[in-house]
N, C-alpha and C positions, 0 to 999 in steps of 0.2 A: 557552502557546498550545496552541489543539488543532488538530487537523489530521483532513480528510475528504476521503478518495481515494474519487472514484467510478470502479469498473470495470468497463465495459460491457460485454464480452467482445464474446462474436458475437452483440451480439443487438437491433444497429442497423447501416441502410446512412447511406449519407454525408448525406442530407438530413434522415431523422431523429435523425441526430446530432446537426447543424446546430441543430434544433428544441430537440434537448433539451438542446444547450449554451446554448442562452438562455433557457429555462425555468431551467436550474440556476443561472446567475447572478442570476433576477430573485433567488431563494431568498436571496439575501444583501441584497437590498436595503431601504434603511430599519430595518437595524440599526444599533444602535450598536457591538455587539462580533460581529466574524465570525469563524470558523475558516480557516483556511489550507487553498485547494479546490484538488484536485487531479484536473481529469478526463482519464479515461483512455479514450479510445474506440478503435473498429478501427484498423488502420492506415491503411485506405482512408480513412478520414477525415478524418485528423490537420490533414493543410494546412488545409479550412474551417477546425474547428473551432476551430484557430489564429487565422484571423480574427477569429471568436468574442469569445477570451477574449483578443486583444490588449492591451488597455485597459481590463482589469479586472485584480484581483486576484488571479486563478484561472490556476493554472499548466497545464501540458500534461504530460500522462505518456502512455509508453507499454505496451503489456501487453506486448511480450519486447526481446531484443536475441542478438545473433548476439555469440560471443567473438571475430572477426576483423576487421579494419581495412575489409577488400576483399577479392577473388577469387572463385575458381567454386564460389558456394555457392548455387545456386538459391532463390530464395525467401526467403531471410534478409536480417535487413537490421542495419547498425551501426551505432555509437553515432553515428558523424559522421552520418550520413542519419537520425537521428531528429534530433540537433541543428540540421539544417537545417529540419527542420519546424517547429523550436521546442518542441522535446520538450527537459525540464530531471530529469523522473523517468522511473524506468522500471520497470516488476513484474517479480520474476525469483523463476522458483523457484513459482510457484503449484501446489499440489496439483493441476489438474487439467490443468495442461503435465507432472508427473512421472508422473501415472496415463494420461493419453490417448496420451501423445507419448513415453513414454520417458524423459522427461528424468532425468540421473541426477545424482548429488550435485559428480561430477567438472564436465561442463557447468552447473552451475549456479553452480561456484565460477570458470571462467574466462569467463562471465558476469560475473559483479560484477567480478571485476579488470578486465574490460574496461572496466565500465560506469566506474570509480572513474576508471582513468586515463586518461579521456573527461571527466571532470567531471560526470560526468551523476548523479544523486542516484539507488540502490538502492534498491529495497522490496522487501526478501527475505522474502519468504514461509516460515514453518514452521507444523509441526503434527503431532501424533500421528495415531497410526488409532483406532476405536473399541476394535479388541481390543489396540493398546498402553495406551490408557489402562486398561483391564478388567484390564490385567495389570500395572499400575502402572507402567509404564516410559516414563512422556509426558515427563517430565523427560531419561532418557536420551537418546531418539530427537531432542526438541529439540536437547539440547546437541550431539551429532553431527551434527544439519544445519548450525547456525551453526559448530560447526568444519571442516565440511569444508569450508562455502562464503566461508569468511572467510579459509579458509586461504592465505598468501603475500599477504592486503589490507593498504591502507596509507590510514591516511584525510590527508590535507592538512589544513592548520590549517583550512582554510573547509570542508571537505568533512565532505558528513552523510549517515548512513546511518537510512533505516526499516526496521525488521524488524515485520511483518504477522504476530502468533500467529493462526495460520487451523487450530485444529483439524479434521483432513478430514473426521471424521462430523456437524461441524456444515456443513456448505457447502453452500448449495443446497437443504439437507434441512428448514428453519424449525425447526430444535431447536439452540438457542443455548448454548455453554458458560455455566454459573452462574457469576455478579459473584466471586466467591469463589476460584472454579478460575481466572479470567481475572488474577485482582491477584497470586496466587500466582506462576502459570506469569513473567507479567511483569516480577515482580521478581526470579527467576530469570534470564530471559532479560536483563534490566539487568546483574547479575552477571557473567553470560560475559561479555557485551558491555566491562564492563571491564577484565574478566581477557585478552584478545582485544588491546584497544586502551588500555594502560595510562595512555598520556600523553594520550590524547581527551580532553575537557573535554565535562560531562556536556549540555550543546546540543547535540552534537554526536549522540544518539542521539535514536531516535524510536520508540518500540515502541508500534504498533496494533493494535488487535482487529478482527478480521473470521469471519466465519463467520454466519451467516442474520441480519445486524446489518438491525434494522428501523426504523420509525417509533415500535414502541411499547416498543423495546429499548435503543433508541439510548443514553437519557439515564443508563440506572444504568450504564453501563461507562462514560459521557464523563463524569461527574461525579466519578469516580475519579481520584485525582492519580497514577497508575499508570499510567492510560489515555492516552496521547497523542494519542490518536484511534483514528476507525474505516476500516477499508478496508470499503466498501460494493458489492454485488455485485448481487444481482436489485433490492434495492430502490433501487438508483441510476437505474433506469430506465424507475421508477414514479415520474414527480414529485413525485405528493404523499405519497410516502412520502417521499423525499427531503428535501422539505421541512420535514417532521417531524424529521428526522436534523439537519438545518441548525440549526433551528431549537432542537433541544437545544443543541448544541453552542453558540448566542450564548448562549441561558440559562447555561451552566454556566460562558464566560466574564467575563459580566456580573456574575454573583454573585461571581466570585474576584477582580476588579478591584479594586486601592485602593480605600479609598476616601480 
């Protein structure tokens, strides 16, 4: 199965949300093989968009979560109050929550323990910088984000973690990690992930590509058996780019299908 997380950030209010949460599902219609959709809009939105995708296929994410149950944290919100929205995933760790906001390795790791013993499905975001990769150390700076932030995690037999390889000098910038560097870094990151969680059964991960993923990009990282999918960023909220994105992803699982 492949899997395509759309993440809107801040760059819809609640009616264009609305608009573009059913634009996103026509994308699925009249296939025969779909990908597993996962949209992630503002938080201001969440409740519509919920209505939205009730009765379809296409699950609710959200873009953060707060590590505490309750109390005086202004502005934050947990894992029970996305679950009331109907939130089942959630983004933690994006390169540009750790570069704008502060976010450090420590709260990104009582994050996900939060998220985990919430039941709520992770999408940890990692990535090098452009001068980690120049200096060859993209593999280190990975393996230290997934151990800091997986550090004391426990998955449950049902419980499934995504990790989002989001190189940060690809994001936003339309210069895409090469098919090559993406299957590497990936099967790497597969590695921790089982050295991390010995007894996990391999379902139980999900490693996506993200970083400038487009319409005309989409298809040679989803074609890859490496690739579990894409976390999709500006062009989620370009329809028909999205479309395109969709639209690879049933190509690539129609072609794998028995026959």
């Amino acid at each position: 199965m492949k899997t395509v997380v759309a993440n809107w950030k801040m760059n819809v209010g609640v009616r264009e949300s609305v608009a573009l949460a059913r634009a996103s599902l026509l994308t699925l219609r009249g296939r025969k093989m779909i990908p597993d959709l996962v949209i992630c809009p503002p938080f201001v939105a969440l409740s519509e968009v919920r209505k939205v995708v009730a009765r379809s296929s296409a699950t609710l994410g959200a873009q953060n979560v707060f590590w505490e149950a309750s109390g005086p944290y202004t502005g934050e919100t947990s894992a029970r109050m996305l679950q009331e929205s109907g939130v089942t995933h959630v983004i933690i760790g994006h390169c540009e929550r750790r570069i704008h906001l502060h976010e450090t390795d420590e709260m990104v790791n009582k994050k996900i323990l939060h998220a985990l013993g919430e039941q709520l499905t992770p999408i940890l975001c990692v990535g090098e910088s452009k001068a980690s990769r120049d200096a060859g150390e993209a593999r280190a700076i990975v393996e230290a984000q997934l151990s800091s932030a997986l550090r004391g995690a426990r998955l449950h037999t049902q419980g499934r973690l995504f990790v989002a390889y989001e190189p940060v000098w690809a994001i936003g910038t339309g210069e895409s990690a090469g098919v090559g560097e993406v299957i590497e870094m990936h099967r790497f990151i597969r590695s921790v992930l089982e050295h991390v969680f010995p007894d996990a059964h391999t379902g139980q991960f999900s490693i996506l590509y993200g970083g400038s993923v487009d319409g005309e990009n989409a298809y040679s990282f989803l074609r890859e058996a490496d690739v579990d999918g894409v976390l999709v960023g500006t062009a989620s909220v370009k329809i028909n780019q999205f479309k395109e994105i969709i639209a690879s992803a049933a190509e690539v699982l129609e072609a794998q299908r028995p026959t």
